[in-house]
C-alpha positions as CSV (number, residue, x, y, z in Angstrom):
1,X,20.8,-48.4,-271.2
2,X,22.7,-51.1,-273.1
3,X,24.5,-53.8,-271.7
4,X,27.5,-55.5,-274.0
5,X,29.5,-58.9,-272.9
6,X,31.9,-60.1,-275.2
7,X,33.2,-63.5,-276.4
8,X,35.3,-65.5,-278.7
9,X,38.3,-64.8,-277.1
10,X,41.1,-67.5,-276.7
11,X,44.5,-68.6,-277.6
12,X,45.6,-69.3,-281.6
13,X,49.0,-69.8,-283.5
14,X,49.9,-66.5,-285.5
15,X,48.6,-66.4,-288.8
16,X,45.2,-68.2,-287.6
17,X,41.8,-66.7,-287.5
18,X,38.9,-65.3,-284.0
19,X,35.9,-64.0,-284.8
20,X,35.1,-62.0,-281.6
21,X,31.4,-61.4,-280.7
22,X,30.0,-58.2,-278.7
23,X,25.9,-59.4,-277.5
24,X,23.9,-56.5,-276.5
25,X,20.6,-56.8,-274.3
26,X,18.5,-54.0,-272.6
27,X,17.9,-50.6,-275.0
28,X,17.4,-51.6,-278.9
29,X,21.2,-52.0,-280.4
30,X,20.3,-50.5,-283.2
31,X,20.3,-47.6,-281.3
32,X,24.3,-47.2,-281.0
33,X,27.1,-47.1,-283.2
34,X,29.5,-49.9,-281.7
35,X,33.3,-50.0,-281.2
36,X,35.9,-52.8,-280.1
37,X,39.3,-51.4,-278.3
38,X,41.9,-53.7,-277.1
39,X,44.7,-53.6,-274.0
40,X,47.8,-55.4,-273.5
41,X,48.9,-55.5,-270.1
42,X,50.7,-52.6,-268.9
43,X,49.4,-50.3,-272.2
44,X,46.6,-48.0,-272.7
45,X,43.6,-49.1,-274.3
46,X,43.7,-48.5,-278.0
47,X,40.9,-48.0,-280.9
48,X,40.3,-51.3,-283.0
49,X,37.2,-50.8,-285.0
50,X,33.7,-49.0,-285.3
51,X,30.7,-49.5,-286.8
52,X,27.9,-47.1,-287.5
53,X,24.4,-47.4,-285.8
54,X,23.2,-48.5,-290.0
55,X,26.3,-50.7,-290.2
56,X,27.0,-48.9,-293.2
57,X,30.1,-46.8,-292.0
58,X,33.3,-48.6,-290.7
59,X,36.4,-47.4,-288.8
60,X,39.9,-49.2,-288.6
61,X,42.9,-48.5,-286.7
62,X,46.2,-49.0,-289.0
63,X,47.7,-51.9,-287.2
64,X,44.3,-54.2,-287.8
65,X,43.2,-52.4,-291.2
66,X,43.1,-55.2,-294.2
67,X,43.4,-58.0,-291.5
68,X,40.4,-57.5,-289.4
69,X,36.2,-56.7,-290.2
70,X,33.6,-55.5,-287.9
71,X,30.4,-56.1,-288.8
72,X,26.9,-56.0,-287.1
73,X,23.8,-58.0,-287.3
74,X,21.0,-56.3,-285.4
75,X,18.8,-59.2,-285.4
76,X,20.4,-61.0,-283.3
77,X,21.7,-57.7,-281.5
78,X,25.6,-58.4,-281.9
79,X,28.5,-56.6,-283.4
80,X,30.9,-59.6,-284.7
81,X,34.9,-58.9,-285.3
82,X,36.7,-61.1,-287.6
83,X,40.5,-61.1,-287.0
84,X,41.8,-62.9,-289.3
85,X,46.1,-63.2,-289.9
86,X,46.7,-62.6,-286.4
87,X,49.9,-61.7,-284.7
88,X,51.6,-61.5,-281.5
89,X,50.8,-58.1,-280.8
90,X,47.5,-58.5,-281.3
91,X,47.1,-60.3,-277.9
92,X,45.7,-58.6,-275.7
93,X,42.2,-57.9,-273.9
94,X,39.7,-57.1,-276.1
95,X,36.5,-55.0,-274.8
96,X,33.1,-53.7,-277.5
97,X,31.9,-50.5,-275.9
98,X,28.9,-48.0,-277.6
99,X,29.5,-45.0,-279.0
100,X,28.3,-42.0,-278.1
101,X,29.4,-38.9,-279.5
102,X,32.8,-37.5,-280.3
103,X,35.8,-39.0,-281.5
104,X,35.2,-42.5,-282.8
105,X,38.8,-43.6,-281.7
106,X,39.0,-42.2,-278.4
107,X,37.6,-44.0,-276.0
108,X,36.4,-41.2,-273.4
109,X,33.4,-41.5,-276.6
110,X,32.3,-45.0,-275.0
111,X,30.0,-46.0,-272.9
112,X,28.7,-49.0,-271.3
113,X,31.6,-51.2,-271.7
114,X,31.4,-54.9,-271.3
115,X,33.9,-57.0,-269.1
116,X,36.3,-57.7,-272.0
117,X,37.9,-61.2,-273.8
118,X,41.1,-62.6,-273.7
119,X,42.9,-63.2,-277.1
120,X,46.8,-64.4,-277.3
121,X,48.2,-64.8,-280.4
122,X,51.5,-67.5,-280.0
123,X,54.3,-66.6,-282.4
């Protein structure tokens, strides 16, 4: 078993930059491929970005693709998002999660989720 908690989370000006970072502990990280979902209040959870278990394979959703990364450095067991020209839509709750099997963007393929970080983009 893994266990994920996120941070990096906070409140920037659109256009500015978060790098959001996902720390696992417990089983080896290298183990899982890793993805980052997000909710707004009052919506679904939605897909953000995955990352392989070699790092080599990434996943976008359209609304993020081009603005943010996901990367991994297994090392120091964390899987990193870079947001970078942020908007007001993309505030929101934003939760890392490991992949198990199955669709990479639904998120019935995620396990062991971690608590989640705040991120408000002002317009």
């Amino acid at each position: 078993q893994v266990q994920l908690v996120e941070s990096g989370g906070g409140l920037v000006q659109a256009g500015g930059s978060l790098r959001l970072s996902c720390a696992a502990s417990g089983r080896a990280f290298s183990d899982y491929a890793v993805g980052w979902f997000r909710q707004a209040p009052g919506k679904e959870r939605d897909f953000v970005a995955r990352i392989s278990r070699s790092g080599a394979y990434t996943n976008y959703a359209v609304s993020v693709k081009g603005r943010f990364t996901i990367s991994r450095d297994d090392a120091k067991n964390i899987v990193y998002l870079q947001m970078n020209t942020l908007k007001p839509e993309d505030t929101a709750v934003y939760y890392c999660a490991s992949h198990y099997s199955g669709t990479y963007d639904q998120s019935i393929s995620y396990a062991n989720w971690g608590q989640g970080t705040q991120v408000t983009v002002s317009s």
